[in-house]
C-alpha distance (Angstrom), angle and dihedral (degrees) to the residues before:
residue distance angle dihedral
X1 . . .
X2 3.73 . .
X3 3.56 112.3 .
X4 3.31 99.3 -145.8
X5 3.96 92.0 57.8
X6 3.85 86.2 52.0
X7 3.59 136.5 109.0
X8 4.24 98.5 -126.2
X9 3.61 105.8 138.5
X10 3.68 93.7 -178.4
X11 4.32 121.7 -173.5
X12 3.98 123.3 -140.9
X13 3.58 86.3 -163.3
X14 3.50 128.1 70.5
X15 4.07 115.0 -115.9
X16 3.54 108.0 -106.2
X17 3.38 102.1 -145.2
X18 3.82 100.2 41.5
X19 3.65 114.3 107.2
X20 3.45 115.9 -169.9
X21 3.96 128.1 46.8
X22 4.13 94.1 -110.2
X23 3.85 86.7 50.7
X24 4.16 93.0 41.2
X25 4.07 94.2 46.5
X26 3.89 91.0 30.2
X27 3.76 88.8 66.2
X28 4.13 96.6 37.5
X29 3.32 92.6 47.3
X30 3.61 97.8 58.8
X31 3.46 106.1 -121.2
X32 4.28 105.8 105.7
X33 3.71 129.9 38.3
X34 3.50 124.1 -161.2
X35 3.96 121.4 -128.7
X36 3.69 106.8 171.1
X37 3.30 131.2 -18.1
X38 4.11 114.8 -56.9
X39 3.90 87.6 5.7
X40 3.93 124.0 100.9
X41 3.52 143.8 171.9
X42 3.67 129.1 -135.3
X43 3.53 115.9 -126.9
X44 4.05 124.3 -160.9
X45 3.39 91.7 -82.4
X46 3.78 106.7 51.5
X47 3.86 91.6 32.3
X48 3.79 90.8 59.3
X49 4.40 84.8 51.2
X50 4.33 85.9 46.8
X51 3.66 86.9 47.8
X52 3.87 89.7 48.8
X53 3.31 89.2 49.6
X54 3.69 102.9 57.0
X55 3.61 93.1 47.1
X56 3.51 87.0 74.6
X57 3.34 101.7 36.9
X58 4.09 80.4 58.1
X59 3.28 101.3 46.7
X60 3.93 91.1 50.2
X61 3.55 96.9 42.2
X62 3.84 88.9 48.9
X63 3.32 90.8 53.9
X64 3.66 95.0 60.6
X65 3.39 93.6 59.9
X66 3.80 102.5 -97.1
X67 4.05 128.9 126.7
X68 3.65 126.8 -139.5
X69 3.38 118.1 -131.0
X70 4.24 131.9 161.1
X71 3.75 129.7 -110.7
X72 3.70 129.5 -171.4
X73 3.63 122.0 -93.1
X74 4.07 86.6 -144.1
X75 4.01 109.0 76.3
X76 3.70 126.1 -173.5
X77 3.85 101.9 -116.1
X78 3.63 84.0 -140.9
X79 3.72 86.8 77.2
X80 3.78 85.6 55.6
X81 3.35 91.7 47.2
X82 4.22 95.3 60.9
X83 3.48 82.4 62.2
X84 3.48 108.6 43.1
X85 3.44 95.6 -124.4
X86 3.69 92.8 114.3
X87 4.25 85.7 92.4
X88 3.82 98.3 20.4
X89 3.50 89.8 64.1
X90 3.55 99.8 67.1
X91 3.56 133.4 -155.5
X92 3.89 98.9 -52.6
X93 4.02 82.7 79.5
X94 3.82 109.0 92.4
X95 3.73 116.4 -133.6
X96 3.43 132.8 -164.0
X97 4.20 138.5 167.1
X98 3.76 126.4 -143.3
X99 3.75 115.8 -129.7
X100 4.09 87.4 -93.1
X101 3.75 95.3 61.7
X102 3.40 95.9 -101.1
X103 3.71 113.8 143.7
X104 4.09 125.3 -143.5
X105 3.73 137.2 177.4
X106 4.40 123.1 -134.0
X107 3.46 92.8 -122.2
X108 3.92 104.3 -102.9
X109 3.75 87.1 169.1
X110 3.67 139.5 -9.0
X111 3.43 120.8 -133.0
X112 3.49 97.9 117.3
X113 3.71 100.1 38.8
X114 3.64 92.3 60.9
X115 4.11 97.2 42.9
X116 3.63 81.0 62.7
X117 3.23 96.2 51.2
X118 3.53 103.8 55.1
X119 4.02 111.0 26.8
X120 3.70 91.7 94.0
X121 3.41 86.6 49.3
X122 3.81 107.4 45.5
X123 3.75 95.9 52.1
X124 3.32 104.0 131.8
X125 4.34 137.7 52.5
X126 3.51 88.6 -116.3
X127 3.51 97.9 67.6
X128 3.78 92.2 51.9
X129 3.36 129.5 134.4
X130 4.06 98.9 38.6
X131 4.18 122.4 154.8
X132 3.40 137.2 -172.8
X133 3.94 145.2 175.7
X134 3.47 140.0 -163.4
X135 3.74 132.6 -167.6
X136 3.52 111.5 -147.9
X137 4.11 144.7 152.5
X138 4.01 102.5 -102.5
X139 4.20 132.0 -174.4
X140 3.03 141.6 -134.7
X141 3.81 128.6 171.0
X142 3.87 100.9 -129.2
X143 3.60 117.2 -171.6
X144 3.82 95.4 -141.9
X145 3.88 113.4 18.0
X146 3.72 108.4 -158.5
X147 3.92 151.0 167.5
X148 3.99 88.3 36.3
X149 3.82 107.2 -91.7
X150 4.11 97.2 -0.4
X151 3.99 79.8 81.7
X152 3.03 118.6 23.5
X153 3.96 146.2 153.7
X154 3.57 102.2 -133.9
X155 3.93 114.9 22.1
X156 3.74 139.0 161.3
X157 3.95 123.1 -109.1
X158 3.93 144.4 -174.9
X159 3.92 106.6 -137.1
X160 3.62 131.1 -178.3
X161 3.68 142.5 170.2
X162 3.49 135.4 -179.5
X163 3.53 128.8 -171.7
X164 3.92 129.8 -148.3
X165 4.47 154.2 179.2
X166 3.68 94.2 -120.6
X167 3.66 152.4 18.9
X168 3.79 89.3 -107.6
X169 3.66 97.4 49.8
X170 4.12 82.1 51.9
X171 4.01 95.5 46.7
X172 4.12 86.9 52.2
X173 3.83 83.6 45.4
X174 3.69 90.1 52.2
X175 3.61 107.0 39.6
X176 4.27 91.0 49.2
X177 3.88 90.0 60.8
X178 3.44 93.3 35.7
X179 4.11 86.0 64.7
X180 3.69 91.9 34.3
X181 4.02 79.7 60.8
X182 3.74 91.0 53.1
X183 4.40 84.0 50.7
X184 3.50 90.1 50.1
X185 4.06 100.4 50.7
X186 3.33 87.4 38.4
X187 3.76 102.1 57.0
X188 3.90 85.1 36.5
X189 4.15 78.0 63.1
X190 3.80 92.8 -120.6
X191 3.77 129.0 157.3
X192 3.81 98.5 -144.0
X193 3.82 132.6 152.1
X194 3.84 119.1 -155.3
X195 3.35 112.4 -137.1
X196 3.97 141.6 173.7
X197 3.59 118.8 -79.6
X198 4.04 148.1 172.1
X199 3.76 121.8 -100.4
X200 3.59 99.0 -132.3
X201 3.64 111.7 178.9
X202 3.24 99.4 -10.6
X203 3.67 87.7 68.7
X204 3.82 128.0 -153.2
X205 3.61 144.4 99.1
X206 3.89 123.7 -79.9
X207 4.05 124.4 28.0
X208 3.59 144.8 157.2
X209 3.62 128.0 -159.3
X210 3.98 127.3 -148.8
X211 4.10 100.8 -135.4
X212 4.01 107.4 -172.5
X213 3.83 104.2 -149.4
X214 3.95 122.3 -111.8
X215 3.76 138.3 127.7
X216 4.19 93.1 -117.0
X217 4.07 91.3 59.0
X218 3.86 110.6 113.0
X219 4.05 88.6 -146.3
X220 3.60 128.8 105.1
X221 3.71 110.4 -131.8
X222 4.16 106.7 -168.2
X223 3.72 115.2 -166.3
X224 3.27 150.4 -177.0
X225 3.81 114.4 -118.9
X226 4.06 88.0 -153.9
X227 3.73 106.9 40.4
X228 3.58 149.4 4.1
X229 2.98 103.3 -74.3
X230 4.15 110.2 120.9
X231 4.06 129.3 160.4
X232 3.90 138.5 176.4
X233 3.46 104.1 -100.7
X234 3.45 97.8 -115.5
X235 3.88 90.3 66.3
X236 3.47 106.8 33.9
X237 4.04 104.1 129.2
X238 3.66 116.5 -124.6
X239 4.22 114.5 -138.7
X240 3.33 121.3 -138.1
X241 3.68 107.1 -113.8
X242 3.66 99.6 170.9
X243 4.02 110.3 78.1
X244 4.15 98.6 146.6
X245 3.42 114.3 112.1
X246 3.94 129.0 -90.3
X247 3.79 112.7 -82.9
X248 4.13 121.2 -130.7
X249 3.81 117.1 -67.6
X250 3.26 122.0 -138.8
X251 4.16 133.2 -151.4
X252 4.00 115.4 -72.8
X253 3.74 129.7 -103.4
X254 3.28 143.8 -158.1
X255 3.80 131.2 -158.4
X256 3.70 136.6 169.1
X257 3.57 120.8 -102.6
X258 3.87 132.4 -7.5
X259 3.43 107.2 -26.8
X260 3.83 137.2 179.9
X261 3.92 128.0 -155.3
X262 3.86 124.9 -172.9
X263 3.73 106.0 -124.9
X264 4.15 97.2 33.4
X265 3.58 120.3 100.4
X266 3.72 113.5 -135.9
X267 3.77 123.1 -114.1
X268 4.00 136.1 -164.2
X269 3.41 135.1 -166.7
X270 3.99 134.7 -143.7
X271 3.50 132.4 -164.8
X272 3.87 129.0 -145.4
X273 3.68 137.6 -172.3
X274 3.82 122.9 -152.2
X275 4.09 127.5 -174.4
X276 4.24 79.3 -86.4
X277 3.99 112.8 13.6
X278 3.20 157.4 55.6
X279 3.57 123.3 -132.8
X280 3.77 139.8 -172.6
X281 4.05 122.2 -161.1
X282 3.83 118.6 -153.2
X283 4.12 110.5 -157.0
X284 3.99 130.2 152.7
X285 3.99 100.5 -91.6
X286 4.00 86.2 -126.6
X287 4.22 83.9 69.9
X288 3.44 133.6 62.3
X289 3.60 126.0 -121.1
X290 3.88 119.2 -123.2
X291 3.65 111.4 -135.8
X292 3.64 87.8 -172.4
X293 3.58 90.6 60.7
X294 3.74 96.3 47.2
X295 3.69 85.8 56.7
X296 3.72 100.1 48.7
X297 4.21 83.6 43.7
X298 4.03 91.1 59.8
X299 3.77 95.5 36.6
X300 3.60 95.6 -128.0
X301 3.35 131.9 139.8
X302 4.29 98.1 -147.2
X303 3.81 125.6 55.7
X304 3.50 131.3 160.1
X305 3.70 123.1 175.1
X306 3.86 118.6 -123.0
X307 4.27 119.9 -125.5
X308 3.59 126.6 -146.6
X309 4.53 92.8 11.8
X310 3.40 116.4 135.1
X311 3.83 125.2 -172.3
X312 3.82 128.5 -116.7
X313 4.55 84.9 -135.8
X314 3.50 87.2 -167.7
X315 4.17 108.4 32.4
X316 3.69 99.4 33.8
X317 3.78 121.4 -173.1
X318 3.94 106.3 -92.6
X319 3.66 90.7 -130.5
X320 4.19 93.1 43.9
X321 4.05 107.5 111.4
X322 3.52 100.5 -133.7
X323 4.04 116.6 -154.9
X324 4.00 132.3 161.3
X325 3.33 140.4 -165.0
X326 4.39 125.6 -88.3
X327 4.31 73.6 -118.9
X328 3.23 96.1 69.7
X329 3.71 102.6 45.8
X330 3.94 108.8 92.2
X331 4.34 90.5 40.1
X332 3.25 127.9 114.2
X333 4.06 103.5 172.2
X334 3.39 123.0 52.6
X335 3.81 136.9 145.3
X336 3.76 119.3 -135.6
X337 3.88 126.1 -175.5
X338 3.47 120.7 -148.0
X339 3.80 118.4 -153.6
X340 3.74 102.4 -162.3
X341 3.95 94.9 54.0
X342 4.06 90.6 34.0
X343 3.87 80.4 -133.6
X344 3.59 135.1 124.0
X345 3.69 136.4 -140.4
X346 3.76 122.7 -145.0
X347 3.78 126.3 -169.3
X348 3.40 91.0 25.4
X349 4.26 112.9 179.5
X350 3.69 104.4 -158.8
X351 3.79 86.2 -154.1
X352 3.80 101.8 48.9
X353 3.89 92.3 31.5
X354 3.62 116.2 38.5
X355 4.01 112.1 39.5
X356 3.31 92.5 -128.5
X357 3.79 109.0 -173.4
X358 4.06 100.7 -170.5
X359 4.03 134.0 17.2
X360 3.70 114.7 -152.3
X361 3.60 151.8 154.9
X362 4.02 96.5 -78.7
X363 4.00 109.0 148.8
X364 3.62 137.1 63.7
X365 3.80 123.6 -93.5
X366 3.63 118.3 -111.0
X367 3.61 132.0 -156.0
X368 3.72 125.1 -84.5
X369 4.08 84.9 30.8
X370 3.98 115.3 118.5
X371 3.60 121.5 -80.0
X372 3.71 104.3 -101.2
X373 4.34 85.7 -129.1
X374 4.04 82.9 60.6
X375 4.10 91.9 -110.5
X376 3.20 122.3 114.3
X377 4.23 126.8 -34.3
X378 3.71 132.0 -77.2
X379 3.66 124.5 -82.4
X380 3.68 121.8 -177.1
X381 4.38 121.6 -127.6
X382 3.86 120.5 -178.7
X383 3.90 108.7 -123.4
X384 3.75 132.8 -166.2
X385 4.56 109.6 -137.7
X386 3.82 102.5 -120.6
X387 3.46 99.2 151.4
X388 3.68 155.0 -10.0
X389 3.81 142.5 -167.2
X390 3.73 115.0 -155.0
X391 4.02 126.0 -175.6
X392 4.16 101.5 -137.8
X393 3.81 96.4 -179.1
X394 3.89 110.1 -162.0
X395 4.12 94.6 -32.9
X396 3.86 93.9 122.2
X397 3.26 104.5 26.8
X398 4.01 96.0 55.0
X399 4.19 83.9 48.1
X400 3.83 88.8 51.4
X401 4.18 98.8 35.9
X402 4.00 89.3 -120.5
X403 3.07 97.1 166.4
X404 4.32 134.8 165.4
X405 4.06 134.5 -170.2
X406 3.69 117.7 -104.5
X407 3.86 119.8 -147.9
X408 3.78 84.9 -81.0
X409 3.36 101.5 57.8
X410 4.03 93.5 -106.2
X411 3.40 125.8 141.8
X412 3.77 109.8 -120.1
X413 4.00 127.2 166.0
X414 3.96 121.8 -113.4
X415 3.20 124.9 -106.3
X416 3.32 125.8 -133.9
X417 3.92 152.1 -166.9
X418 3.77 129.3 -162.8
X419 4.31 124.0 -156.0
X420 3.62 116.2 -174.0
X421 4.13 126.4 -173.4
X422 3.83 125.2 -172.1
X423 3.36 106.4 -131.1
X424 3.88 101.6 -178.5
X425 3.86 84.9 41.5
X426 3.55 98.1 56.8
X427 4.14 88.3 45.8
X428 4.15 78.7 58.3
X429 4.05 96.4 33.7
X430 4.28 88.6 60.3
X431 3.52 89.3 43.9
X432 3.98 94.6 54.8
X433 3.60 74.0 46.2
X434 3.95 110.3 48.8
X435 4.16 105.5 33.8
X436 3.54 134.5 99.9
X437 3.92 127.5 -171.9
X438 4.26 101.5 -68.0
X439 4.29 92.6 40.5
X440 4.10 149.4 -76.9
X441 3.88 120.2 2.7
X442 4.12 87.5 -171.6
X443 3.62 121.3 -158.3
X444 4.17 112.4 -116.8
X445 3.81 93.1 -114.5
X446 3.81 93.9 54.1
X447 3.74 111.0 25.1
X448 3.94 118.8 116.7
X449 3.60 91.2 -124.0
X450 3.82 135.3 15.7
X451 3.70 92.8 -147.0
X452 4.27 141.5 35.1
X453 3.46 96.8 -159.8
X454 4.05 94.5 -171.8
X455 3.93 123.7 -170.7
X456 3.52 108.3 -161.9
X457 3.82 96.8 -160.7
X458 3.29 114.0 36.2
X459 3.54 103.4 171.4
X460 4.02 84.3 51.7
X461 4.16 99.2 98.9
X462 3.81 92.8 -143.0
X463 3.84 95.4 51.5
X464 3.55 90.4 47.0
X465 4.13 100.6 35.9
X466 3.98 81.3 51.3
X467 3.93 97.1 42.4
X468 3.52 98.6 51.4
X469 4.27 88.6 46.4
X470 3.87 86.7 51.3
X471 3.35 90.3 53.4
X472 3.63 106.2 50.9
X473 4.16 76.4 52.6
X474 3.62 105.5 62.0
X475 4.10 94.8 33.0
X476 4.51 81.5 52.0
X477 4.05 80.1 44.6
X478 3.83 89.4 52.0
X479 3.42 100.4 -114.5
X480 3.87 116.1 146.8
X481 4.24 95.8 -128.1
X482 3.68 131.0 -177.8
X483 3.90 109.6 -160.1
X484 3.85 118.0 -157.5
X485 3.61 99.9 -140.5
X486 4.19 101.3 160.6
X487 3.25 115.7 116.3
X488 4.22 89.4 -121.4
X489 3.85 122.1 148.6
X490 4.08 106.7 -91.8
X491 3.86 92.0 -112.3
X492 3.85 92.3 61.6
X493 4.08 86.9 40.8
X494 4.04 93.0 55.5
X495 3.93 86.0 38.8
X496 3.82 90.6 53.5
X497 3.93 90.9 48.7
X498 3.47 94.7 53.0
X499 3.45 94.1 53.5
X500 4.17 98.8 48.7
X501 3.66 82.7 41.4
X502 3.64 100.7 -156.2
X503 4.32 107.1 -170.1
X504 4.24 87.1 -115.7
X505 3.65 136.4 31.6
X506 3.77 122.8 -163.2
X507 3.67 114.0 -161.9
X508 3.53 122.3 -156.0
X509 3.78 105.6 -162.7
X510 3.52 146.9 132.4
X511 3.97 98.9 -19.9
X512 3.24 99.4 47.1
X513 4.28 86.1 110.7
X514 3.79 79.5 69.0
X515 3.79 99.5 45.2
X516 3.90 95.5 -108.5
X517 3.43 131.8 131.2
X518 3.84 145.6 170.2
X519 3.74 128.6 -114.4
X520 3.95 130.0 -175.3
X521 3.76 142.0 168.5
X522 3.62 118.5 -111.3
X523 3.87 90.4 -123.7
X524 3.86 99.0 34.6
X525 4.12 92.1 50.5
X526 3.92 78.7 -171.2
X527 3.98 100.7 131.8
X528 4.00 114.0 -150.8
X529 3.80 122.2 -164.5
X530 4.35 120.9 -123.9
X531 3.57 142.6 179.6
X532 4.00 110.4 -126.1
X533 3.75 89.5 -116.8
X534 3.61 89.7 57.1
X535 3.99 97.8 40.9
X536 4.02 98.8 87.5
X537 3.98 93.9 59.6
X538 4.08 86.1 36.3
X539 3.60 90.8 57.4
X540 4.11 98.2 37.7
X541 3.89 85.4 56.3
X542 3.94 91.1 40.6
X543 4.12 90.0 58.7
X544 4.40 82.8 42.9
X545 3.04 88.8 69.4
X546 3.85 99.8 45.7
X547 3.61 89.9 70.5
C-alpha cells in the first residue's frame, strides 16, 4: 500500500487526555479515533492488527472443533429476564426500547441469547458435545471508560459456548480452549499467565482468566515466587498459618470512645446485604475484607456492602449472619470499636463474644503471605483481563428450560461452558507490551505491515525509479509492504515509521544510483547497508531474528 494513498492520520503531539501508553501511541500512530467517550473507531491501521488478530483466534478456535456463527447485538430483554439477569446485571448493561414498548438489551454478553438459540435444537444425547463462537462488537455502560480501548464502552470480543451430557464431556471442553487460549496469546506474542478467577456475572463454578502482564492493568495478579501457582487477586486463597492453640481470655471491658490497648489486637467489622440477609464480617482491621469471598462463602449471586452500619458485638440482631475471618480463629484478645455507642471493647474473644456462626477465608492475600499451594510466598504482578474460560454447569439452561434426552429418555438440562477473548483489548494489551518512547515495536504476527519501505527523496528519480521496483519485489515475494511515497521532509518520514512501527524498514536513500540501500529493525534502529541482490536473504535473516 502506498502511504500516501493511506488513511494514517498520525499526531506529533501527545493526546492529552490519553492515559496509558497503548491509548497515547494508539492515537499518534494513527490507528484509533475517538468518537465519544469509551467509543473508538478503527482506522486502516489498527483494523488490519484486529483483523490479524481474529485470524488466529479462528484458526485456533476452529481447530478445536467449534463453528463461528453471528448473533445480533439487539437482545430481547425477555431473554434476560428468564434468567434474572435483567437486575443482576447492573447498570453497565445498556438498555434501550423500540418505539412499540418493547424492551432489548446491547448484547454485553451472550449467554442467554445463545441458550435460546439452540434448546430446540440440542434435544437429544446424540447431538452432544456441540460448540460455537462468535466474534462480535459488545456494550457495556461503564461508568468511567479509561486507558483507550482497555475500558471501553463499545469493544470487540471472541465468544464461545459449548454445551454438553456430562461434567467430563465439559472438563475436556474446557481444558481444549483453555490451551487453544495459551496458542492464541502466544502467537499474538503475549507474556500472559492464566490464573484462577471469580465468575462474576457470568455465574458458575470453575474459571480461569488470561491476564497479559503490564504496569497500567487494573488486575491483581498474586503469585507464587517458587511455582506456578498464579491467581487474580480477588481469589487468591489465604492458608491458615496459625494452628497453636488459643491463649487465656481475660474478663470484658468497656470504655468510651476509640480506644487503644497495648497487647489487644484490633478488630473491624463489615456489613453485607444479600437478595435475603444481613451479614456482618469480623477481620483484623490491619486486613482487608474480600467481598468476593463473602459472596462465594454465602453462595449468592448479589452482594452489596452496607455504609455507615455498625454492629451491636455483644447483642447482635437475631436475624444478623454473623461470619469471621480464619485470622481470628485461635485469639482470645482483641479490641473492637463500636461507632454507634462511641465505645470500645477490649479483650474481646471472638468465640465467647461475638456468636460467630462460620470462620472462613474472608480477606485478601497480601504479599509476603504463603502461597496458598504451600511453595513459596505471594508476590504481586499487574495484569491486563484478556480472557477467561468459565465452567457454568446447568445455570442457564435450568433458567431457560433447555433441556435434552439422555439415553433413557429423561429429560436432563445442558450443560454448558462459556470462553470469552477481548479482541480490542488484546490489540491494546501488545501495545502496552511492544512500545518504546517515539511509538509501536509490533510483533511479526500482528503488525499492520511487515515492511516500511521509506524513500527519502521522492522527487529524486533514482530513489523513486528504485522504490517503486523494490516494491513490486517484496509484494511478488509476499511480503505485506507499506511504501512511503509522500513527498514529506525525512524527519517527519522516520518520525512516522516509528510510530506505525512496522518490524523492518527499508530505506531508499542516497545510494540508490548504486543499487544500495539501508535496512533496520524497528527495535534495533541500527541501520545496515545492502546491495539489492543481496536484500532478499538480508531481510529473511532480519525477520529470524525477530522471533
Amino acid at each position: 500500500m502506498k502511504q500516501s494513498q493511506m488513511f494514517i492520520p498520525t499526531m506529533k503531539e501527545k493526546p492529552a487526555d490519553a492515559e496509558s501508553a497503548s491509548h497515547r501511541l494508539l492515537l499518534r500512530g494513527g490507528f484509533i479515533r475517538q468518537n465519544a467517550a469509551g467509543i473508538y473507531s478503527y482506522l486502516p491501521l489498527g483494523y488490519k492488527i484486529i483483523k490479524k488478530i481474529e485470524t488466529i483466534i479462528r484458526e485456533e478456535m476452529d481447530g478445536t472443533g467449534s463453528q463461528e456463527l453471528l448473533m445480533p447485538a439487539m437482545q430481547p430483554a425477555e431473554l434476560w429476564h428468564e434468567t434474572g439477569r435483567w437486575d443482576v446485571y447492573g447498570p453497565e448493561l445498556m438498555r434501550l426500547k423500540d418505539r412499540h414498548g418493547r424492551y432489548f438489551a446491547l448484547g454485553a454478553t451472550g449467554e442467554e441469547l445463545i441458550t435460546s438459540l439452540v434448546r430446540d435444537f440440542l434435544n437429544s444425547y446424540k447431538k452432544l458435545p456441540m460448540s460455537v463462537y462468535q466474534i462480535q462488537t459488545k456494550f457495556r455502560d461503564e461508568k468511567r471508560p479509561r486507558f483507550g480501548l482497555l475500558r471501553g464502552r463499545e469493544f470487540i470480543m471472541k465468544d464461545a459456548y459449548t454445551f454438553h451430557d456430562s461434567a467430563e464431556s465439559l472438563d475436556k471442553a474446557y481444558w481444549d480452549m483453555y490451551h487453544a487460549y495459551c496458542r492464541i496469546f502466544e502467537r499474538c506474542g503475549l507474556k500472559y499467565r492464566a490464573v484462577l478467577a471469580d465468575s462474576g456475572a457470568i455465574g458458575g463454578k470453575d474459571t480461569h482468566e488470561f491476564q497479559a502482564l503490564a504496569d497500567i492493568g487494573e488486575d491483581t495478579i498474586a503469585y507464587s515466587d517458587s511455582s506456578d501457582y498464579a491467581a487474580n487477586l480477588e481469589m487468591a486463597a489465604v492458608l491458615e498459618t496459625d494452628g497453636s492453640e488459643k491463649g487465656d481470655s481475660l474478663p470484658l471491658e468497656k470504655v468510651s470512645g476509640n480506644q487503644e490497648i497495648s497487647g489487644d489486637i484490633k478488630i473491624a467489622a463489615h456489613w453485607f446485604k444479600t437478595r435475603t440477609d444481613t451479614v456482618v464480617v469480623f477481620i483484623k482491621a490491619e486486613d482487608e475484607i474480600n467481598d468476593v469471598k463473602v459472596k462465594n462463602v454465602l453462595n449468592t449471586d448479589l452482594i452489596e456492602p452496607l455504609e455507615d452500619v455498625n454492629p451491636d458485638p455483644i447483642n447482635p440482631e437475631k436475624d444478623v449472619l454473623i461470619f469471621a475471618d480464619n485470622a481470628l480463629k485461635h485469639l482470645s484478645r482483641t479490641a473492637f470499636y463500636n461507632k454507634t455507642e462511641d465505645a470500645t471493647y477490649f479483650h474481646l474473644d471472638p468465640d465467647r463474644d461475638l456468636s460467630i456462626q462460620q470462620y472462613d477465608d474472608l480477606r485478601f492475600i497480601k504479599e509476603g503471605d504463603l502461597s496458598p499451594d504451600g511453595q513459596g510466598i505471594i508476590k504481586f504482578a499487574r495484569g491486563i483481563e484478556i480472557g477467561q474460560v468459565f465452567k457454568l454447569g446447568t445455570k442457564y439452561s435450568e433458567a431457560m428450560n433447555a433441556t435434552y434426552l439422555d439415553a433413557d429418555g429423561k429429560a436432563k438440562p445442558l450443560i454448558m461452558g462459556c470462553y470469552g477473548i477481548g479482541v480490542s483489548r488484546t490489540l491494546s494489551a501488545v501495545c502496552e507490551q511492544y512500545h518504546d518512547d517515539n511509538g509501536m515495536i509490533w510483533p511479526k504476527s500482528l503488525a499492520p505491515f511487515t515492511i516500511h519501505l521509506i524513500t527519502v527523496n521522492p522527487k529524486n528519480e533514482e530513489q523513486f525509479k528504485l522504490s517503486d521496483q523494490l516494491y513490486q519485489q517484496l509484494l511478488n515475494q509476499g511480503y505485506d509492504v507499506l511504501w512511503d511515497d509522500r513527498r514529506e521532509r525525512p524527519g517527519v518520514k522516520f518520525a512516522d515509521s516509528e510510530l506505525i512501527g512496522c518490524p523492518v524498514q527499508v530505506i531508499v536513500g542516497k545510494k540508490a544510483a548504486e543499487n544500495i540501500i539501508e535496512l533496520a529493525a524497528r527495535r534495533e534502529k541500527e541501520r545496515v547497508e545492502t546491495s539489492i541482490s543481496e536484500m532478499a536473504s538480508a531481510i529473511s535473516d532480519l525477520l529470524e531474528t525477530l522471533d
